[in-house]
C-alpha positions as CSV (number, residue, x, y, z in Angstrom):
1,X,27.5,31.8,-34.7
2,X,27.2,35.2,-33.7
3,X,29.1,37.0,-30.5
4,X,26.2,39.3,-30.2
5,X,22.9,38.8,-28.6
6,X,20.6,41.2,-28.9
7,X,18.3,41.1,-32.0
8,X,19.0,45.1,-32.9
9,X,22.8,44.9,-32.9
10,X,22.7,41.4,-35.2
11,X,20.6,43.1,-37.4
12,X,23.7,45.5,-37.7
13,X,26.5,43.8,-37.2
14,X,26.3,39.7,-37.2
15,X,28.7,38.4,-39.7
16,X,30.7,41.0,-40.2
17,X,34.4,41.5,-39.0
18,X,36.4,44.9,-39.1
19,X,38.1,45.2,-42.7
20,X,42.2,45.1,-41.3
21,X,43.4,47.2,-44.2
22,X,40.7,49.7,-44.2
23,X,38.9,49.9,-40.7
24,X,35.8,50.0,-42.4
25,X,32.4,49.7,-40.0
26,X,30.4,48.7,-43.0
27,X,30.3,45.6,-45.2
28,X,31.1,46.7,-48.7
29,X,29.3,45.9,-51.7
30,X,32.3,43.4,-53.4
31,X,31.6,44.7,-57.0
32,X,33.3,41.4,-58.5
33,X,33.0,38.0,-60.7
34,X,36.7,36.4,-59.6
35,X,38.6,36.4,-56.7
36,X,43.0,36.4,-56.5
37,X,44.5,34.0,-55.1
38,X,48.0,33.4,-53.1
39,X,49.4,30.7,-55.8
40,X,48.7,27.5,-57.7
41,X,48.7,25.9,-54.6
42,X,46.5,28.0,-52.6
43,X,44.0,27.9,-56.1
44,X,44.2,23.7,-55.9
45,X,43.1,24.1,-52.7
46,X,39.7,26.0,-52.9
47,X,38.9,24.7,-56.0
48,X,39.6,21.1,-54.3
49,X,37.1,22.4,-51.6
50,X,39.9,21.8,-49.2
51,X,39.8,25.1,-47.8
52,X,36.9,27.7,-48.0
53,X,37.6,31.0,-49.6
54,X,35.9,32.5,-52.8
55,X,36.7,31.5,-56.5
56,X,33.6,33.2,-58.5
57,X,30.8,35.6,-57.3
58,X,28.5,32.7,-59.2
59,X,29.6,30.1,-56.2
60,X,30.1,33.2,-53.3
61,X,31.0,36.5,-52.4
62,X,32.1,38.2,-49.1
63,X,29.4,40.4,-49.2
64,X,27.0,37.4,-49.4
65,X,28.6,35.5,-47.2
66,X,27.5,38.1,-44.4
67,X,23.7,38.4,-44.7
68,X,24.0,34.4,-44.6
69,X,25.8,35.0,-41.0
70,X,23.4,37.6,-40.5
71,X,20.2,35.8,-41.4
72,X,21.6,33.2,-39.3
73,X,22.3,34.7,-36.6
74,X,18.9,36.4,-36.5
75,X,17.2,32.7,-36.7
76,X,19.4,31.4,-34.6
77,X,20.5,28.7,-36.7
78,X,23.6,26.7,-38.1
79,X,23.7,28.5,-41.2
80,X,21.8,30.3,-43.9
81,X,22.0,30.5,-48.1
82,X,21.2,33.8,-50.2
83,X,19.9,32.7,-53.7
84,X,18.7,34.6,-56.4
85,X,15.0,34.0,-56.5
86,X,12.2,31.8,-55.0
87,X,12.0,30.3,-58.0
88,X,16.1,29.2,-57.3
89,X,15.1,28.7,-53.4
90,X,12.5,25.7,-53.9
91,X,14.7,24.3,-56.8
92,X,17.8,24.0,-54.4
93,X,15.3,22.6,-51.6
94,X,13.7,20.1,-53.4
95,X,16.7,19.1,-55.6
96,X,18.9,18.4,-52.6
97,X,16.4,16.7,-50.2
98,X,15.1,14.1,-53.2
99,X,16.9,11.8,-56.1
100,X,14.1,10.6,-58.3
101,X,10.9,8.6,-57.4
102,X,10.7,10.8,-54.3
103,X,7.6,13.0,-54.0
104,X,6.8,16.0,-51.6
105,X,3.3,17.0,-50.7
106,X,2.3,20.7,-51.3
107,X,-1.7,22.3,-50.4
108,X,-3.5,23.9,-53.8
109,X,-3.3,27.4,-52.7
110,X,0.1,28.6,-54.2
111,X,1.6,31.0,-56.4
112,X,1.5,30.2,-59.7
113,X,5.0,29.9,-60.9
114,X,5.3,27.8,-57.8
115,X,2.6,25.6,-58.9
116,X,3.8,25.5,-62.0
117,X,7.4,24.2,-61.1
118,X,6.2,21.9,-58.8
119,X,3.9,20.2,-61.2
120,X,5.7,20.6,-64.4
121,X,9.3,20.9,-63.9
122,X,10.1,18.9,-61.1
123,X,8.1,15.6,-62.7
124,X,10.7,15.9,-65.6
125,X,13.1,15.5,-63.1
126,X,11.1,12.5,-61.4
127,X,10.2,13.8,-58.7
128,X,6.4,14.3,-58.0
129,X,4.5,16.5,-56.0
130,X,1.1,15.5,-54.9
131,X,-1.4,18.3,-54.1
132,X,-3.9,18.2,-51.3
133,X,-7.8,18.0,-52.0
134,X,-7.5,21.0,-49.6
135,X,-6.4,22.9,-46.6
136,X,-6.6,20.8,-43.6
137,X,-3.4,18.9,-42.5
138,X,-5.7,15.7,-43.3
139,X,-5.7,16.7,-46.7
140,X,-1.9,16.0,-46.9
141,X,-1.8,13.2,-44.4
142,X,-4.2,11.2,-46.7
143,X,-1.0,11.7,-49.4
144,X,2.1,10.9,-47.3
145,X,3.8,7.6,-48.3
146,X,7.4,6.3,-47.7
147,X,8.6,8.2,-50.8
148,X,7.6,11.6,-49.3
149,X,10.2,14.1,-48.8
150,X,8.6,16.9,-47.5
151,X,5.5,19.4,-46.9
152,X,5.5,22.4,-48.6
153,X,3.4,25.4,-47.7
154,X,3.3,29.1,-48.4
155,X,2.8,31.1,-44.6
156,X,0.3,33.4,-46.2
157,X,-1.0,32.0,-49.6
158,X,-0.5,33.9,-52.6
159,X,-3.8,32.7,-54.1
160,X,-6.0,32.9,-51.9
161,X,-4.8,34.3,-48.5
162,X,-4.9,31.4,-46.3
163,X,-2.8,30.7,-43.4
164,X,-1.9,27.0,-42.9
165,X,-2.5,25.2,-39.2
166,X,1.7,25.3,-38.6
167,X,1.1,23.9,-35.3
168,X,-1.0,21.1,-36.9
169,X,1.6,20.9,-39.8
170,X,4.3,20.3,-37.9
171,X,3.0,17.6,-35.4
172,X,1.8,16.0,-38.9
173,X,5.0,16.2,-40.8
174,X,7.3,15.0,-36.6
175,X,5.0,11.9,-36.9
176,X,6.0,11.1,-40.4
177,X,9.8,11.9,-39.9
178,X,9.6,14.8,-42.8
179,X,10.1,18.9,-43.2
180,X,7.7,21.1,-43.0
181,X,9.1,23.5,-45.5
182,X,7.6,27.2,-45.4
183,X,7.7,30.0,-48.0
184,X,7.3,33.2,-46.6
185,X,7.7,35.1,-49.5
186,X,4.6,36.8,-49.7
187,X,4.5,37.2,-45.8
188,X,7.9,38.7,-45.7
189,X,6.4,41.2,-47.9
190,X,8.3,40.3,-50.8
């Protein structure tokens, strides 16, 4: 968590710390794939996950690691993970909060390669996501079963422009003791 608490000054500074050897104000771009280490010992160790530090770019990077803090700290929450994509954003979700048999439930206004992932590429993997018959929460409710994972909307559809009822959402998905998990991709004008 963040010393700071003003939202202009975590925008600058949250996560990072003052670079001992150089004094450096900024965060630099760490241009590398590997990482040293102290000794075979201190290798076993992060490799064993027994103590954090950085092995490969591929698994994390300093300069990662601090617009995680950042984001974080600007959402005021435990912690935060940089991917690559959307695409590699709603794998990750999905993956970790379902083992096959599980299904999620997801409204028919989506992006296309979302769509697309979610009803191809994710059954392969047995998981299945159901699609409401439209945009009310009712829609979803109608779909929920004891195998639901989640609720997956987009805050400003890519399709079509429409802006879910999050209040409404998120009473629905408290009752039923699941996520309500928001894209805001196209909202975060990306």
């Amino acid at each position: 968590m963040s010393v700071y608490d003003h939202f202009e000054t975590l925008q600058v500074h949250a996560g990072h710390t003052q670079d001992p050897a150089t004094g450096a104000c900024a965060t630099p771009l760490y241009q590398t794939a590997s990482f040293c280490f102290d000794n075979m010992d201190h290798a076993a160790r992060l490799f064993q996950l027994q103590e954090e530090g950085h092995i490969y770019t591929r698994l994390s990077n300093p300069t990662v690691a601090v617009l995680e803090e950042r984001v974080a700290a600007l959402e005021k929450c435990t912690g935060a993970l940089a991917v690559s994509s959307g695409q590699a954003a709603h794998f990750l979700t999905f993956q970790n909060l379902s083992v096959p048999g599980d299904n999620f439930i997801a409204f028919p206004s989506l992006y296309g390669g979302t769509y697309t992932l979610f009803r191809d590429r994710f059954r392969s993997l047995g998981i299945e996501f159901r699609f409401a018959a439209g945009n009310e929460p009712r829609h979803a409710e109608a779909l929920i079963d004891e195998r639901t994972k989640g609720l997956f909307v987009e805050t400003i559809a890519n399709s079509d422009y429409h802006v879910p009822q999050f209040d409404a959402l998120a009473e629905l998905c408290q009752k039923h003791r699941i996520p309500l998990i928001v894209d805001n991709t196209f909202g975060g004008g990306g």
